[in-house]
LORO-429511 format. One record per atom (N, C-alpha, C): z, x, y; residue in three letters. Coordinates in steps of 0.1 Angstrom, whole numbers, plus 5000, padded with zeros to 4 digits. Each point is the difference from the previous one (the first is absolute). Example, Ala and Ser with C-alpha at 12.3 -4.5 7.8 and 13.67 -1.06 7.14 Angstrom:
507851324943Ala 500049915012Ala 500050095012Ala 499349965011Ser 500050095011Ser 500849925011Ser 
This chain:
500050084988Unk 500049925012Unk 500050095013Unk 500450135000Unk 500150095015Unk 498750085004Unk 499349974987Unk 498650075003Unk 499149985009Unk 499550115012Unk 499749985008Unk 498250065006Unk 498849975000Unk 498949994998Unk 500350205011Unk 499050064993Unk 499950145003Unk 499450025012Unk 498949895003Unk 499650085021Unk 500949945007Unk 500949884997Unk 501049985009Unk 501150114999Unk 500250074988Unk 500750094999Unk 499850115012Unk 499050014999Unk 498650165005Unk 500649965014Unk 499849855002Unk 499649995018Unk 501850015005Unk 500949994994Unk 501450024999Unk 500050115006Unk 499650064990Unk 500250174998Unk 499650075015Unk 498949965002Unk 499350045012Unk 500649995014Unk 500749874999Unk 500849955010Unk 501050065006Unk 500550054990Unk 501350095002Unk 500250155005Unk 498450034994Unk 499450155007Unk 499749975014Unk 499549935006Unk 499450015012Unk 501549955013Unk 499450075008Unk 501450025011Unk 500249845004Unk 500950035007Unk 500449865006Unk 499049915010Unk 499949955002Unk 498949895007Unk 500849945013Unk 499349985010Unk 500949915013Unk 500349894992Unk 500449935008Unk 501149864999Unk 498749914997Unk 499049995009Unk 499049884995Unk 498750054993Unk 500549924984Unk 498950014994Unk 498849955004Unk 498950084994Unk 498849925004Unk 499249954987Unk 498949985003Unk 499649904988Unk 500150034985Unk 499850155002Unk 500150044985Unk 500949984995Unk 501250015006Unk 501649984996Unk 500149884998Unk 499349845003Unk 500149904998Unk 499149964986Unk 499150084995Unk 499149964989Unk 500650034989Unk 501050165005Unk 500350064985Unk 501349884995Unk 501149955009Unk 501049945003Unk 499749874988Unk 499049985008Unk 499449824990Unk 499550064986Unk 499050124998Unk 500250034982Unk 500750015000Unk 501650095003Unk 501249984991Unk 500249904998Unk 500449885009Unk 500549894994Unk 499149934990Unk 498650015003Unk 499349914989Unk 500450094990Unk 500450144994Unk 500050044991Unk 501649954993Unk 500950015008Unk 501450014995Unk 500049804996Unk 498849935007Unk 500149884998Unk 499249984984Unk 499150134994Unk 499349964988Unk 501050044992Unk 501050095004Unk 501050024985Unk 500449884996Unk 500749965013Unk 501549944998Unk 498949814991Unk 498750035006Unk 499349904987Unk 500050034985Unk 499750135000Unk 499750044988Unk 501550014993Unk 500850025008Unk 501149994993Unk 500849904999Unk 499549865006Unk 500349914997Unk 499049904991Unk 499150034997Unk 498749984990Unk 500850064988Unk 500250075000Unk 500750134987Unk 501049934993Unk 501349945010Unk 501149964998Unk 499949844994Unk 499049955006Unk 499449864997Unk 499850024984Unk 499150085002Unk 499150024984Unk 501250084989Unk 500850035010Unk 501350044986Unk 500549904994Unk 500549935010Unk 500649855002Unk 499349874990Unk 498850035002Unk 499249884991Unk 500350074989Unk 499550164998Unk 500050014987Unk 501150024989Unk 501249995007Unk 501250034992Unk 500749805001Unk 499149955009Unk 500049824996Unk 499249974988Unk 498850064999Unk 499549974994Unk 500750094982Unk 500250105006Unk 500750054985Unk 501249904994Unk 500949965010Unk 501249924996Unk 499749884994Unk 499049945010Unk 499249864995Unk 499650014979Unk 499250145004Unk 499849994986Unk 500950024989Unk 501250075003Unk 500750014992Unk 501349844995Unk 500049955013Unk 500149885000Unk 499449924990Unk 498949985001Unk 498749944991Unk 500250024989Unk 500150104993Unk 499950074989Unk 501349994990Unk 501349985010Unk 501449944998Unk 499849874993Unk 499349945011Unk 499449814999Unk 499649994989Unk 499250074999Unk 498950034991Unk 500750014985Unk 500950074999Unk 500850044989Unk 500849904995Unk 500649905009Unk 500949914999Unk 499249904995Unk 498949965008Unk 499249894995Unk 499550054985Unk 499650134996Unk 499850024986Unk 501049964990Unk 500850005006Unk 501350074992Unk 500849834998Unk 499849895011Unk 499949854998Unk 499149954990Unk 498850085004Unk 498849934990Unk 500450024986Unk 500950084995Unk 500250054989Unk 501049874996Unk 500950015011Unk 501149904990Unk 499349894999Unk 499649965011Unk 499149854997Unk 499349994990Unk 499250124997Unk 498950024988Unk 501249944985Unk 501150095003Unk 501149974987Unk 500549865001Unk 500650005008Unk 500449845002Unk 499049905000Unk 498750015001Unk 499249874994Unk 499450034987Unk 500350144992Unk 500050024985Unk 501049904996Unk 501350065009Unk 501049894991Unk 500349854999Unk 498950015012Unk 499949875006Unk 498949904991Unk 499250094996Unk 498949954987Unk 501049984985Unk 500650144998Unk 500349984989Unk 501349914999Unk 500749915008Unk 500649905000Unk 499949895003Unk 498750035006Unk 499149855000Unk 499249974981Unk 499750104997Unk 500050004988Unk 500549924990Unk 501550075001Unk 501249994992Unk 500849835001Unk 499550025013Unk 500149805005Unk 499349914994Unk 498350095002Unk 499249894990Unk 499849984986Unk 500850114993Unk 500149984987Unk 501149934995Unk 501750005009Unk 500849905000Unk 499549894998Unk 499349925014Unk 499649885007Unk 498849984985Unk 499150074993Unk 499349954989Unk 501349954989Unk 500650114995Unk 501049994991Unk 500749834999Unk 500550005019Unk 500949885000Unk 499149894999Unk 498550034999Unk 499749855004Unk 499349974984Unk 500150124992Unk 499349954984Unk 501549954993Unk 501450045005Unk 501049954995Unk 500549845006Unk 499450025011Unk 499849835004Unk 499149934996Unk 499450014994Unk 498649974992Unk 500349964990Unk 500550084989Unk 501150094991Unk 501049814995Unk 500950045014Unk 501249914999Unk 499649805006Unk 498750025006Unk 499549905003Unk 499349894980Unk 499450164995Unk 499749914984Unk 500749934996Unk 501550084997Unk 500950014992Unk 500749845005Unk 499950025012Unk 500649885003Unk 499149855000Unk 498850024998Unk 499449914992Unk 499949984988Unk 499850124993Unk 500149974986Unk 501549874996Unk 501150085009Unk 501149944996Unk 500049875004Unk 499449965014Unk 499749855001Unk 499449944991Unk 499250054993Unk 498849944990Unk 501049924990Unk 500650164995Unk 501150014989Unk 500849895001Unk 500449985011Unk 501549935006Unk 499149854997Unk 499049995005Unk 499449874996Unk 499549964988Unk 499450114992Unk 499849974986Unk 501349954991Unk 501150075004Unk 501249954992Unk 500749895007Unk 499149945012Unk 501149915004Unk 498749854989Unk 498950085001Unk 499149864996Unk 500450024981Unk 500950144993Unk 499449974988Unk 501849934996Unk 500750025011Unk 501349895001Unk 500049885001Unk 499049965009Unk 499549895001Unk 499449964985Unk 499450054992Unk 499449984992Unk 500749974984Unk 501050085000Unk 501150014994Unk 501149895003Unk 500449965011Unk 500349875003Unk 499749854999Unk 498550004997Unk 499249924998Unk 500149974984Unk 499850174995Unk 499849974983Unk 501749944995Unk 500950065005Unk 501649954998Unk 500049915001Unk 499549905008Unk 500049855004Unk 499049944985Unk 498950035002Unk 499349944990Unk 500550014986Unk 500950164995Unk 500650034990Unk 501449914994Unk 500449975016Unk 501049934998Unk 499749814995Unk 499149985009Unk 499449864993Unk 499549984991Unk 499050124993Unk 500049964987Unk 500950004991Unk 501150125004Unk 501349964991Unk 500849904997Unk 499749905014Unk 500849905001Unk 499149904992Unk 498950025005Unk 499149874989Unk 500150024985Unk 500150144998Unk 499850044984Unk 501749974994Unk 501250065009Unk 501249924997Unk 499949824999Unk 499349965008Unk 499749835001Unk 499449934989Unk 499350094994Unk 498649984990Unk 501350004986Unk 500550135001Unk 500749994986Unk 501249964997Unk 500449975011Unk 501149865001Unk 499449864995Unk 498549985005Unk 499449924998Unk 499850004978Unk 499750094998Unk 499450024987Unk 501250024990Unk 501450065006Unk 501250034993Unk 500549844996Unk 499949925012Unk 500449874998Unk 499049914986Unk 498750035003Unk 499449914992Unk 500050044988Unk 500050184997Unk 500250034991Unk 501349994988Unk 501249965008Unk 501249954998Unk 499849864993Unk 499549955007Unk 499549834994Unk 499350024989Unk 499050064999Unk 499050024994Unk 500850044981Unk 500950095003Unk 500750034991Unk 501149904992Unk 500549935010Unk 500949924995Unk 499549934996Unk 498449945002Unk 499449884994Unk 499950044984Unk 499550144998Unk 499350094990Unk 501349964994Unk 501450075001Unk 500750004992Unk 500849834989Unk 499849955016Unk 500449854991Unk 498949934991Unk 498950035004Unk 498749944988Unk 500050104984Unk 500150145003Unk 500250064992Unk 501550044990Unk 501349915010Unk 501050024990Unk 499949884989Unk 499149905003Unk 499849914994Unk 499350034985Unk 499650115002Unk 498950064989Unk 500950074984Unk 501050105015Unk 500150084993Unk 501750065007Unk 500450114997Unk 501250085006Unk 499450055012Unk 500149995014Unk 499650065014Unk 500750015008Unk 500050125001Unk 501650075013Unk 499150105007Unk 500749975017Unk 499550085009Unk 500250144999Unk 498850135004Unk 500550175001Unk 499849995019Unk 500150154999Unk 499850005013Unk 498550035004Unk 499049974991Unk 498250005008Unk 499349894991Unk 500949884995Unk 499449934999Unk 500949904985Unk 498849974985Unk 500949924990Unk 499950064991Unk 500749954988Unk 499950084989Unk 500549884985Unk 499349964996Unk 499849894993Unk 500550084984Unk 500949914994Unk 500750084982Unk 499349924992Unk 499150084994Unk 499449924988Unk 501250004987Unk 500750004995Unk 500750024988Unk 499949904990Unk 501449994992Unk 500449894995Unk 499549835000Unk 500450035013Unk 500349875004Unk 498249965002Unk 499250085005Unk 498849925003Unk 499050094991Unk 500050124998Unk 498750044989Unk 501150144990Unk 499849954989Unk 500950104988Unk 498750114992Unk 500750085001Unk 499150074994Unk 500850064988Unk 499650014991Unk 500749994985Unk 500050175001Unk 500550064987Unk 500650155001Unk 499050084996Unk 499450105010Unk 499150094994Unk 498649925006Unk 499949935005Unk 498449905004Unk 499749995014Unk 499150035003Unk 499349955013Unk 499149925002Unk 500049904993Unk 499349884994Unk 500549865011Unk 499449945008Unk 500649915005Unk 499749854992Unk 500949944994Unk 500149904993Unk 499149885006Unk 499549874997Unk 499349925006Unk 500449925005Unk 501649944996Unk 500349905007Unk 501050055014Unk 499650155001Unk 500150045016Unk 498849985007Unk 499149994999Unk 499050045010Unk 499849905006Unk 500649844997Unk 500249895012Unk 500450115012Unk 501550044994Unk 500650065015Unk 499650115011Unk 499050114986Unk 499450115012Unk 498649905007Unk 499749884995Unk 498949955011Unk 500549915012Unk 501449954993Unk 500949965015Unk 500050115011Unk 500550114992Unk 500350075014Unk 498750075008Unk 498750054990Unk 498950015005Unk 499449905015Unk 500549854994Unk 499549895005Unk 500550115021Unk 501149964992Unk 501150005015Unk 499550165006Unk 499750144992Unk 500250135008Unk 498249975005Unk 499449914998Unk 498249995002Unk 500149965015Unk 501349925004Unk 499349915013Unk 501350145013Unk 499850134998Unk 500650085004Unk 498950095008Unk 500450025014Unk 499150125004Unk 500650085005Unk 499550144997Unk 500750145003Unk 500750014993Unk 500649994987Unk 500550024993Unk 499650124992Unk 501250064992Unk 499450034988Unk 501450004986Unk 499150054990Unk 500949964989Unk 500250084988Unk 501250035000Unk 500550184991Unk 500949884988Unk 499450044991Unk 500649954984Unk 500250124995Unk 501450034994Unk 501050074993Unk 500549984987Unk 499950074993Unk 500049984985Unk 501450104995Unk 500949884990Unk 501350074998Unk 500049984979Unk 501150054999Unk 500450024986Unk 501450054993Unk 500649974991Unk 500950004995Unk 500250134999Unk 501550004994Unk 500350175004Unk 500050084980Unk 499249934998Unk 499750024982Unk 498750105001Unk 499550134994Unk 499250075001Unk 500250085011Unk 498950154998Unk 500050065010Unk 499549945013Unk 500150135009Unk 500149955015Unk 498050005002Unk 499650134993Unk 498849985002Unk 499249864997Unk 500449964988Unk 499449904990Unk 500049895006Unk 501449955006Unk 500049905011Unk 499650005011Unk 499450115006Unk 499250005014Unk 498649954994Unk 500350054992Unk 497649904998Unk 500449914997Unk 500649934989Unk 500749864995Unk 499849905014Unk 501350085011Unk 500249905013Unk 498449975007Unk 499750135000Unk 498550035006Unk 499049904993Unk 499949954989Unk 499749914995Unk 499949895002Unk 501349954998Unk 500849875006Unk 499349955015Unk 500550085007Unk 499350035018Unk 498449924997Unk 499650094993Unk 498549975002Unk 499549904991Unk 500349934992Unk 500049884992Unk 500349885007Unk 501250015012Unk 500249885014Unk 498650025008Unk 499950125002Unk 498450045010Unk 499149914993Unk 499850064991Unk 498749924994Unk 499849865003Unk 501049954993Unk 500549825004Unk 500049935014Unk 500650105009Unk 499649955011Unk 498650025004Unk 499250074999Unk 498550055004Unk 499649914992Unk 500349954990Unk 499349844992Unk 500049905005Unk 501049995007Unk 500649865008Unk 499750005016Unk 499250105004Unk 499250025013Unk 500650075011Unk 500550104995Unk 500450125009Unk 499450115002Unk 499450045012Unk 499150115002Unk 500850124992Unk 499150084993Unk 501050114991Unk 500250115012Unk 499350025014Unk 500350115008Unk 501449945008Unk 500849924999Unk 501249995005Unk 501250024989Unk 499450024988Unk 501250014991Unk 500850134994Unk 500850115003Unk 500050084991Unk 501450024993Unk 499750084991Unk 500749994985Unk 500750094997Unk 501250044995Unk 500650114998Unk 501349984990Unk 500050094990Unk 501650004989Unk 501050065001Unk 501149945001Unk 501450085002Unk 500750034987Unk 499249904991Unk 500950084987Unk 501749915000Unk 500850104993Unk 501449934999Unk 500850015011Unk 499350045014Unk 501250035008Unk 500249895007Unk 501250015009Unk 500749885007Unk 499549914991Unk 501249994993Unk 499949904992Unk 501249855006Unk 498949904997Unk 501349815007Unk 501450024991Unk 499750024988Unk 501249984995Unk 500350144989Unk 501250015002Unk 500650124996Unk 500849964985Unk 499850124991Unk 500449974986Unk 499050004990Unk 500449994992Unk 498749994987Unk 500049904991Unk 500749905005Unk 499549844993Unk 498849994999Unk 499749914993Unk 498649914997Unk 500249945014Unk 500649885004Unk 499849965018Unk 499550155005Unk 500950065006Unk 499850105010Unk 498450104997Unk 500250034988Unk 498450015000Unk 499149895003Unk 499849894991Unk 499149935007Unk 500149985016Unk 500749985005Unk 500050055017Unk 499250105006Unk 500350124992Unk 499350075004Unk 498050015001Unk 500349944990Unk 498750014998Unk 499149885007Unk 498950045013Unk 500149935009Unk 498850045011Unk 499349935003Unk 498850095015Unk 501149905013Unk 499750085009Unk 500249965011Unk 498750015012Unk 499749915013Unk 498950005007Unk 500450005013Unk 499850125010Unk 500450045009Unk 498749905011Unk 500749945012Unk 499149935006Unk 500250025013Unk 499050155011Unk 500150055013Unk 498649965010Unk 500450015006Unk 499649945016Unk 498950155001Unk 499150014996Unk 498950125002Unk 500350075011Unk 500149905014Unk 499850065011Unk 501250145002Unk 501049934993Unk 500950105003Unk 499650154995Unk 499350014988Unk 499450144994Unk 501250064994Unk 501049974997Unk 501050014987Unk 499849954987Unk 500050104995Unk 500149964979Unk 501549985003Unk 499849884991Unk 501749934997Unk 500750134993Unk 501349965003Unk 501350134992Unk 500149864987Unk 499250024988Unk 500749974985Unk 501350014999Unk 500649924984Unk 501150044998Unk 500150134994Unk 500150114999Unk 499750134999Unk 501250054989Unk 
């Protein structure tokens, strides 16, 4: 900045050499006067051009380092931002895979709760349904109770009539499924050792044919007995005999043969106990079991 141009230096120099001058300058002394000052006036530019231009340029250095601060900060934001709307994705993400999750378990829980309405209604209709059949279960109980009240009674009658026409015949006492008519002594004798039915029985097995013909649902078990003389074997075909020798006779006298069956007991349960001539002849003897079909009981014999 003190630097000072070399002919002003020169004309300095010169000035100083030369003697003193009177008091009034003359022109020359006024021309050199005004270049000084235009000269000391081009430093003090240049040196304030200089200082200017320092000035900008140490503004302009700070500016930039400023900038470049900015600059750094805003990188250095862009960065977190850059991270935080990573995280910002990957929890928007993690949201929309929740928000799927919760809405296939609402989906999920929306079935289920139809199914179970469905459910809830299928068992309320198959209660319904089951209420209905209880009712109708129960009425026909009541009719089929009604019915065989109805049929117990007639069949009661039915029996008592059977028994008083047929004790007329013959020996007839009530069992518990039905009658059971004693052929013996008293109404057909069968002599010792024979299965021969004598002739002036067969009035009586067509009496009682008469009477078991006007019978429906019935059926009719003839039982063959025997004295306690001979083995046990001997007397089971003997009775078995006997049995089927009443069969015959009735199937003569117009009894379908598919209602009738036949069977020998031989000497057991025997009417009369001892070994007289009576008590044998007692024994010796068919009986005719007479049941109500419907029931589907084979009579209990005297066994």
């Amino acid at each position: 900045m003190g630097i000072i141009p070399s002919d002003v230096e020169e004309q300095v120099i010169q000035e100083e050499r030369l003697p003193s001058a009177p008091s009034t300058p003359g022109p020359q002394v006024h021309h050199n006067r005004s270049a000084k000052a235009a000269g000391w006036a081009g430093i003090v530019l240049a040196v304030l051009a200089l200082g200017v231009t320092l000035a900008l340029g140490l503004w302009l250095v700070r500016s930039v380092r400023r900038l470049d601060r900015r600059m750094t900060r805003v990188s250095q934001q862009m960065e977190q931002l850059t991270h935080r709307v990573g995280g910002t994705e990957q929890q928007s993400q993690t949201l929309a895979q929740q928000a799927s999750q919760a809405a296939a378990s609402a989906r999920a829980a929306a079935q289920q709760r139809d199914e179970a309405k469905q459910s809830e209604e299928t068992s309320a209709a198959q209660a319904q349904s089951a209420l209905q059949a209880a009712a109708a279960a129960q009425q026909q109980a009541t009719q089929a109770e009604q019915k065989a009240e109805e049929y117990r009674k007639q069949h009661e009658q039915e029996i008592q009539q059977l028994q008083t026409v047929l004790g007329q015949i013959a020996e007839t006492h009530r069992t518990a499924v039905g009658l059971v008519m004693t052929l013996g002594e008293k109404s057909i004798r069968f002599d010792f050792d024979k299965s021969d039915i004598k002739p002036q029985y067969r009035d009586i097995l067509n009496r009682i044919a008469g009477v078991l013909m006007t019978l429906k649902q019935y059926s009719i078990y003839v039982y063959g007995y025997t004295d306690d003389v001979g083995t046990k074997e001997y007397n089971l075909k003997l009775s078995g005999r006997r049995a089927q020798a009443v069969r015959n006779s009735l199937i003569q006298a117009g009894i379908k043969p598919g209602v009738i069956t036949t069977k020998g007991f031989g000497k057991s349960d025997p009417r009369a106990k001892g070994e007289s001539t009576e008590a044998r002849s007692a024994n010796r003897r068919v009986e005719i079991g007479i049941v109500d079909s419907r029931l589907l009981i084979e009579p209990l014999s005297q066994k």
